[in-house]
C-alpha positions as CSV (number, residue, x, y, z in Angstrom):
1,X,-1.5,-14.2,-15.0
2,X,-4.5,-12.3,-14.0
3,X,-5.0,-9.1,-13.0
4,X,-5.8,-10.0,-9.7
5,X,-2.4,-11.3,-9.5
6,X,0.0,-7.8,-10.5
7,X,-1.6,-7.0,-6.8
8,X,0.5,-9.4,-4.4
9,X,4.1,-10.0,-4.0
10,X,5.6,-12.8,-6.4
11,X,6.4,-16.7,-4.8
12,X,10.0,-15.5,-5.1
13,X,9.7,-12.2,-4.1
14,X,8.3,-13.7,-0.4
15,X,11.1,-16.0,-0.6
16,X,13.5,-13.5,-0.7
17,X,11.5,-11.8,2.4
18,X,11.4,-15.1,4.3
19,X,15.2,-15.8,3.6
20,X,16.0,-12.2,4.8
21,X,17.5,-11.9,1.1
22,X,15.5,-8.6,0.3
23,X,17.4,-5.0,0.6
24,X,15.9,-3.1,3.5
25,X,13.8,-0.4,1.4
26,X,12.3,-3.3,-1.1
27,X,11.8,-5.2,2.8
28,X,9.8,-2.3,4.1
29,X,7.6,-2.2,1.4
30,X,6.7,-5.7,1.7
31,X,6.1,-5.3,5.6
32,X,3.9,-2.2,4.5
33,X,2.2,-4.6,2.1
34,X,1.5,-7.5,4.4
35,X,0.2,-6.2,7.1
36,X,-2.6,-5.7,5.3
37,X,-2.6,-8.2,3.4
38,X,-4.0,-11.9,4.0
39,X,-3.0,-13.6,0.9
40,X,0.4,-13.0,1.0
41,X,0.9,-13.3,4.8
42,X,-0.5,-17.1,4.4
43,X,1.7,-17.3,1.4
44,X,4.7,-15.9,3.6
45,X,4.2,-18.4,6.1
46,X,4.4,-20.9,3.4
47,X,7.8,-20.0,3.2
48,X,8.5,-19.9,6.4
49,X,7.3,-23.1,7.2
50,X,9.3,-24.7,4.5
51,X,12.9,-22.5,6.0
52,X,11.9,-23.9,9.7
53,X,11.7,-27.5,8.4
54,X,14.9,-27.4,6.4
55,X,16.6,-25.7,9.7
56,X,15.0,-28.5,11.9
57,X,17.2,-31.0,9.4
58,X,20.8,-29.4,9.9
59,X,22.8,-30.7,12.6
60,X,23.1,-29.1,16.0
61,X,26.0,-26.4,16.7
62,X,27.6,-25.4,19.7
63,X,27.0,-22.8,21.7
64,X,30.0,-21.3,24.1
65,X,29.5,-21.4,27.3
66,X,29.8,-17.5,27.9
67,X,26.9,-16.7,25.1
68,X,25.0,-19.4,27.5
69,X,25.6,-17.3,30.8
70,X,24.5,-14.1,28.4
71,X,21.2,-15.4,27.8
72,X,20.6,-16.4,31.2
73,X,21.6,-13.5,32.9
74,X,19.3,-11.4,30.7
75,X,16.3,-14.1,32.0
76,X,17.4,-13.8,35.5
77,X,16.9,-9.8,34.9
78,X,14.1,-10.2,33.2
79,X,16.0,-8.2,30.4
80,X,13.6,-10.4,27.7
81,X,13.0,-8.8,24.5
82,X,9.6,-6.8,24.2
83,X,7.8,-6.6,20.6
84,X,8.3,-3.3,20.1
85,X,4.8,-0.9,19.6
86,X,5.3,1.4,16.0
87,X,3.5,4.4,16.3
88,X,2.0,5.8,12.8
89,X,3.6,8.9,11.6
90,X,3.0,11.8,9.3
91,X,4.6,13.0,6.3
92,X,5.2,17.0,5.5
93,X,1.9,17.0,4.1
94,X,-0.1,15.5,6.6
95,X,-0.6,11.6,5.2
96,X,-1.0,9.1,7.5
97,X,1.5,6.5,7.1
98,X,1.3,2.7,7.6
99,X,2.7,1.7,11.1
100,X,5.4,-0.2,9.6
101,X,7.1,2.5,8.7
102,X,8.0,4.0,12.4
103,X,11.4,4.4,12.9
104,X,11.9,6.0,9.1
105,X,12.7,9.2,8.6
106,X,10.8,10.9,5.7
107,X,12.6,13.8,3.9
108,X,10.3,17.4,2.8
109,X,8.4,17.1,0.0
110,X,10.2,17.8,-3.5
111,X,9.3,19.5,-6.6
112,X,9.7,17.2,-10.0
113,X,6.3,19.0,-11.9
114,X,3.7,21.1,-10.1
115,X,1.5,17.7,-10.6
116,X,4.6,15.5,-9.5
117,X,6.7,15.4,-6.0
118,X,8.0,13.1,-3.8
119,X,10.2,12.8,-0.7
120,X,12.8,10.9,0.3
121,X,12.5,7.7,2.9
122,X,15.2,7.0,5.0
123,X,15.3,3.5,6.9
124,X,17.0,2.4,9.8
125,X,20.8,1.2,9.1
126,X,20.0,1.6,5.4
127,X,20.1,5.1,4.7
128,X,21.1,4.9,1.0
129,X,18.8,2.4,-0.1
130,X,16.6,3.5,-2.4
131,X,13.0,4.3,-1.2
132,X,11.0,7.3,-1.7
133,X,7.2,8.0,-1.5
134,X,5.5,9.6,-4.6
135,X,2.6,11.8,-4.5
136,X,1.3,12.5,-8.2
137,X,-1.9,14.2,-9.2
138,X,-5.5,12.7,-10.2
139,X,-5.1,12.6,-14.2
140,X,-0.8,13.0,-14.4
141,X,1.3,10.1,-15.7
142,X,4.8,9.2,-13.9
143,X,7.6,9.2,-16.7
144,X,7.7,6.3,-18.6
145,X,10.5,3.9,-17.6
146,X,12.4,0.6,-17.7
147,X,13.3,-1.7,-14.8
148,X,17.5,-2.8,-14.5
149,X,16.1,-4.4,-11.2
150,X,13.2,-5.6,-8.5
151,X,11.1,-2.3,-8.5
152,X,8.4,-2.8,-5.7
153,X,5.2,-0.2,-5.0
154,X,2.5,0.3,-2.4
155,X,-0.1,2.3,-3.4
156,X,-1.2,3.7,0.0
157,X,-3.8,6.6,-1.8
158,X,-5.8,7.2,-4.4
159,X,-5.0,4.4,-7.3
160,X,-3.5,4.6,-10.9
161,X,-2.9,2.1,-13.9
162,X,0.2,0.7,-15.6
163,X,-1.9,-0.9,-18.7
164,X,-1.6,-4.2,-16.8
165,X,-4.1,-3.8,-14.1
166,X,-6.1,-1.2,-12.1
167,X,-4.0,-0.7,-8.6
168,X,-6.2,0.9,-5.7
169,X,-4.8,1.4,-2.0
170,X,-3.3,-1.6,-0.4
171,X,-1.9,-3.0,-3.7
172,X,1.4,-4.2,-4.5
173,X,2.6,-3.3,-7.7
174,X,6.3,-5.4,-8.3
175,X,7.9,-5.0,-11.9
176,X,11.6,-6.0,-12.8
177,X,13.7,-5.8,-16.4
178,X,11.6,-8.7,-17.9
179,X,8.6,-5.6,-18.2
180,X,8.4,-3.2,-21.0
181,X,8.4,0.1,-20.5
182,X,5.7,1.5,-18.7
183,X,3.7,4.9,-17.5
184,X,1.8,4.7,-14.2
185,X,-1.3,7.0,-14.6
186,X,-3.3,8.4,-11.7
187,X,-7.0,7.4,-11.9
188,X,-10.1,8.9,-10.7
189,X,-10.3,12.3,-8.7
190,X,-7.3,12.1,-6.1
191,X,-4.1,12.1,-5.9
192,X,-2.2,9.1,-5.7
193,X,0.3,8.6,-3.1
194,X,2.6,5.2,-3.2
195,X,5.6,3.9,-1.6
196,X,8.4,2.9,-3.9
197,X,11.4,1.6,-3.2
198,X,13.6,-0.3,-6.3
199,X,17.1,-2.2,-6.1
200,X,18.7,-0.6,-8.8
201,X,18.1,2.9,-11.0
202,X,15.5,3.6,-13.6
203,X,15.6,3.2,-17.1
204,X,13.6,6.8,-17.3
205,X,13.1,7.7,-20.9
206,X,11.6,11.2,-20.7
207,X,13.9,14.3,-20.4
208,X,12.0,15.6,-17.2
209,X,12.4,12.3,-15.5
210,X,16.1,12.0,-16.5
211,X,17.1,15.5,-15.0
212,X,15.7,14.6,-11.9
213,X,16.8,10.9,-11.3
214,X,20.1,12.0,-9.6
215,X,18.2,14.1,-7.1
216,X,15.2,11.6,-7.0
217,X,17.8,8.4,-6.8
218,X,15.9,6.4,-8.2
């Protein structure tokens, strides 16, 4: 595997996406991650393609008749769906935030190490997923850790390196349990600030990091 290639989402990580099989934090990452990115949005629809034809192959079900008058009467109204229009928001410290993440609420900013904070991320029906955003200083590792599950990452600022590949803003980082340990470090002169969300706990090896899992939740 290149280097290139720690930067995108994983063929079955977008098939989980396109099957609606992902947990709504580790799904709101990836919508951060493909709207800007082109790669995996042709690889998504892929997917997608390949889910429309197998659906086109099942047999027809019923509908009832009163779903039918439902979707009518909301026509006749002109009660159709509209594509909702996210508006950006801001984090406690002023960060622009990608559009896909309207509609979340994002927690105050929390002390781990006076080079180390993050805040909590709240999404829509899913309020205990696990999904925070990390802002860590130019030069300062995150704790070294293991993976008991999909870990996903958008770096949105700055950029940092896990010993696999150099990840700049826009990036996808996605590790699971088949990884070693590892210790994200910030590169360059600014901070780094990424969106994390991970579908089960850390395997955090340092004593800092341990003490503040529980809060963290991650």
């Amino acid at each position: 595997m290149t280097a290139s290639a720690f930067k995108h989402a994983s063929d079955e990580t977008l098939q989980r996406y396109a099957c609606g099989n992902l947990k709504p934090g580790l799904a709101l990452v990836m919508r951060v991650h493909l709207a800007g990115c082109l790669s995996c949005r042709a690889n998504l629809r892929r997917f997608e393609a390949v889910g429309g034809a197998l659906l086109d192959n099942l047999p027809p079900a019923a509908i009832s008749p009163a779903l039918l008058e439902k979707i009518f009467a909301r026509i006749d109204a002109g009660d159709t769906p509209r594509e909702a229009r996210p508006t950006p928001v801001l984090t406690a410290d002023g960060f622009a935030l990608p559009a896909a993440m309207a509609g979340c609420k994002i927690g105050p900013w929390r002390f781990v190490h006076p080079k180390l904070r993050w805040a909590r991320v709240e999404v829509p029906g899913a309020e205990t997923d696990r999904v925070i955003l990390l802002k860590i200083a130019a030069g300062f590792a995150a704790p070294a850790h293991g993976h008991g599950g999909l870990e996903l990452t958008q770096v949105l600022a700055g950029g940092f390196t896990d010993g696999r590949a150099q990840y700049e803003p826009g990036d996808l980082v996605e590790a699971d349990e088949s990884l070693d340990d590892h210790e994200p470090r910030v590169t360059g002169d600014e901070d780094c600030l990424c969106l994390a969300a991970v579908e089960k706990p850390l395997r955090i090896r340092s004593l800092l990091g341990r003490l503040f899992q529980p809060l963290m939740g991650i």
